[in-house]
matplotlib code that plots the C-alpha trace (Angstrom):
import matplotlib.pyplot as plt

x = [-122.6, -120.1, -118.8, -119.0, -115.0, -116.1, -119.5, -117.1, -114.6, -117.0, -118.6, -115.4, -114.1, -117.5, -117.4, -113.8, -113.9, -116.5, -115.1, -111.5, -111.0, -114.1, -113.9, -113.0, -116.4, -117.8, -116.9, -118.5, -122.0, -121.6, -121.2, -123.3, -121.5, -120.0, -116.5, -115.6, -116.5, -114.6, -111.6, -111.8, -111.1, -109.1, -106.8, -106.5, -107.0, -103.8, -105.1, -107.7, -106.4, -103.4, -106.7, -108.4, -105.4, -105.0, -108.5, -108.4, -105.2, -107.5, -110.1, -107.6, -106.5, -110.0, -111.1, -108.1, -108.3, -112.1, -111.0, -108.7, -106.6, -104.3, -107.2, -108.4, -107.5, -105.9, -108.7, -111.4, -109.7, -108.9, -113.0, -113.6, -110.7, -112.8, -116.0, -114.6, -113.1, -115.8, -117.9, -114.5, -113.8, -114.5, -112.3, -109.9, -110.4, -109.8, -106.5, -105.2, -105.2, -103.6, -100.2, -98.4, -99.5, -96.9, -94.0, -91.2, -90.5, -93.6, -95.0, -97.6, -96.0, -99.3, -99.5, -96.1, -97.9, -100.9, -99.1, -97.0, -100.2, -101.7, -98.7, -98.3, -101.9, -101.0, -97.8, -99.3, -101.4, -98.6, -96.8, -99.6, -100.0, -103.1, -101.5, -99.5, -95.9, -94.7, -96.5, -95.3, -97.0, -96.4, -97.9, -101.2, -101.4, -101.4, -103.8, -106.1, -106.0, -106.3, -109.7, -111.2, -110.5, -112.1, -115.2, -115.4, -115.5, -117.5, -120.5, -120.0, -121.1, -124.2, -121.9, -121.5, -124.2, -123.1, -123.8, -121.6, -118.7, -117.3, -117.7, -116.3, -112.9, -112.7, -113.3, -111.5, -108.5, -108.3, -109.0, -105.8, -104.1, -105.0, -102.0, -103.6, -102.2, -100.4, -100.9]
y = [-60.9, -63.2, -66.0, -69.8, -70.5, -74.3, -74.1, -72.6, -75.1, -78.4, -76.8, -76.6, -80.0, -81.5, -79.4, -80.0, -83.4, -83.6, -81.0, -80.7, -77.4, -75.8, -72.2, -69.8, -68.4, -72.1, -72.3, -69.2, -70.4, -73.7, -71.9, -69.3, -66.5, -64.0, -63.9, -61.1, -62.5, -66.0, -63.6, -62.2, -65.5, -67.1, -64.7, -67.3, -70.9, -72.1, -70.2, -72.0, -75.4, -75.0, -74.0, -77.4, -78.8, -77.6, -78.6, -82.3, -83.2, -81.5, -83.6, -86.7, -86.2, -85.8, -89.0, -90.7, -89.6, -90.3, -94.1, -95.1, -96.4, -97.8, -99.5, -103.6, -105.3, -103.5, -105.0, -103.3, -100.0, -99.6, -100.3, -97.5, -95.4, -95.8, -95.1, -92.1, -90.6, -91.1, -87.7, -86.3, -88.6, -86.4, -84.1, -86.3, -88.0, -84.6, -83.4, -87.4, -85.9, -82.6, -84.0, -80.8, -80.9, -84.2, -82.9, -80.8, -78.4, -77.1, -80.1, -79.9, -81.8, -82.9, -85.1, -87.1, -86.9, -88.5, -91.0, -92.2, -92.6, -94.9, -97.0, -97.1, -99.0, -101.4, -102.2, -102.7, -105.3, -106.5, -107.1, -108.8, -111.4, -109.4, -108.7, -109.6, -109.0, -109.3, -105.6, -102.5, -100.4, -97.5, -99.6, -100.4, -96.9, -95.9, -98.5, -97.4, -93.9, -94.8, -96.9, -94.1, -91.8, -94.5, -94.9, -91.3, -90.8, -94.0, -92.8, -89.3, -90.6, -92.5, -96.1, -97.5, -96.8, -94.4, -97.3, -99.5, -96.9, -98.5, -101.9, -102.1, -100.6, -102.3, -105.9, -105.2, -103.5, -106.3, -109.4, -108.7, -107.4, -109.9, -113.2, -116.2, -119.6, -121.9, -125.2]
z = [98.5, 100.2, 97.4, 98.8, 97.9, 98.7, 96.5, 93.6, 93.6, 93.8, 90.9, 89.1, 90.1, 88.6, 85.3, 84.7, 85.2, 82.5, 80.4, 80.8, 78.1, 80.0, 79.9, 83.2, 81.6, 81.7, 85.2, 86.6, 85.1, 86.7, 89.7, 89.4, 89.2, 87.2, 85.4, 87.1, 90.8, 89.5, 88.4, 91.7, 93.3, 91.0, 89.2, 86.0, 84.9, 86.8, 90.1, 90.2, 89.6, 92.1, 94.6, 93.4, 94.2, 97.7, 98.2, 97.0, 98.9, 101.9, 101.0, 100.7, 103.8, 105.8, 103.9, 104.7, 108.7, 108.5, 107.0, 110.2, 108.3, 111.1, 112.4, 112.0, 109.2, 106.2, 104.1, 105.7, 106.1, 102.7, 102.3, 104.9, 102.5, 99.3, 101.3, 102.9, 99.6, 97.2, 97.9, 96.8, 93.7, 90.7, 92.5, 92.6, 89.2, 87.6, 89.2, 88.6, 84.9, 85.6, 85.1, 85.5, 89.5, 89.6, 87.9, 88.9, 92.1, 92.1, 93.1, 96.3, 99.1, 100.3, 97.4, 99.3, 102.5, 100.9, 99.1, 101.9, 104.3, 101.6, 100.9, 104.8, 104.7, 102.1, 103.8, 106.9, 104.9, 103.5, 106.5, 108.1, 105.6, 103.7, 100.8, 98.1, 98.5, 94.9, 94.5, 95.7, 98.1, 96.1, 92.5, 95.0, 95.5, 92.1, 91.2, 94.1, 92.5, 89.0, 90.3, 92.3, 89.1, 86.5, 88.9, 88.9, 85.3, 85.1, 87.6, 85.9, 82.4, 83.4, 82.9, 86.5, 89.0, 92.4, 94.3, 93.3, 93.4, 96.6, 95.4, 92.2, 93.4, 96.4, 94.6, 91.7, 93.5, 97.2, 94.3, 93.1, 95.9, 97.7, 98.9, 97.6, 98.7, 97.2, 96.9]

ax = plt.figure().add_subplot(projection="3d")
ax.plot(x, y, z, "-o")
ax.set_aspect("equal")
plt.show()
């Protein structure tokens, strides 16, 4: 029987970002399969988190493609960005804590590739009078991640509603972001 790579490493994302110290034992029952298939796949804990890895910043980048981001206002593209990346959030929300991804040579360039595409959006907005100047593009993006990882967690443990996923972060993150006017 052919093993659903994708269905294994959804199933992992969700457990682990529930239970970080789950088991590789853990993870084959949430995916229904045995140890020995999971081994097969994923010679060790680290495999498989350098494949969730691979697969988020996929996933990140097909949300982010799926956003337009280049397109109308950088206010509503960053609502069409937190649209378009929530199926992927608890996949995201669980490598944000895997600190080791972010450190060091062995970093994933496709996390600077991601990175740079979002801070391009928030400096468009920033360049077209949407946003804030006095905060870097590169702080909004962090604070657009740490939102999309707190909703995650949030929606995961029964305290915000799925539904309001998108407009929670968008609110909290664009009512700060946002250039006010001065008097």
């Amino acid at each position: 029987m052919a093993v659903d790579r994708d269905h294994v490493l959804r199933s992992a994302a969700d457990l682990l970002t529930r239970k970080a110290t789950a088991t590789m034992d853990e993870v084959a029952r949430a995916a229904g399969i045995s140890r020995a298939t999971l081994h097969r796949q994923f010679a060790g804990r680290d495999a498989l988190v350098r494949a969730l890895e691979a697969h988020g910043i996929a996933a990140c980048g097909s949300a982010l493609d799926a956003a337009r981001t280049e397109e109308g206002t950088a206010t509503d593209a960053v609502r069409r960005l937190v649209v378009a990346i929530e199926p992927h959030a608890g996949l995201l929300a669980f490598l944000y804590t895997e600190n080791q991804l972010f450190e060091g040579e062995e970093q994933n360039a496709g996390w600077t590739e991601l990175d740079d595409r979002v801070a391009a959006l928030f400096r468009r907005g920033q360049e077209s009078g949407e946003f804030r100047i006095d905060l870097t593009p590169a702080w909004l993006t962090e604070a657009l991640y740490g939102l999309l990882a707190s909703a995650a967690w949030a929606v995961s443990e029964g305290r915000l509603a799925r539904n309001d996923f998108t407009h929670m972060i968008a609110e909290l993150l664009l009512g700060g972001a946002l250039r006010r006017e001065t008097s």
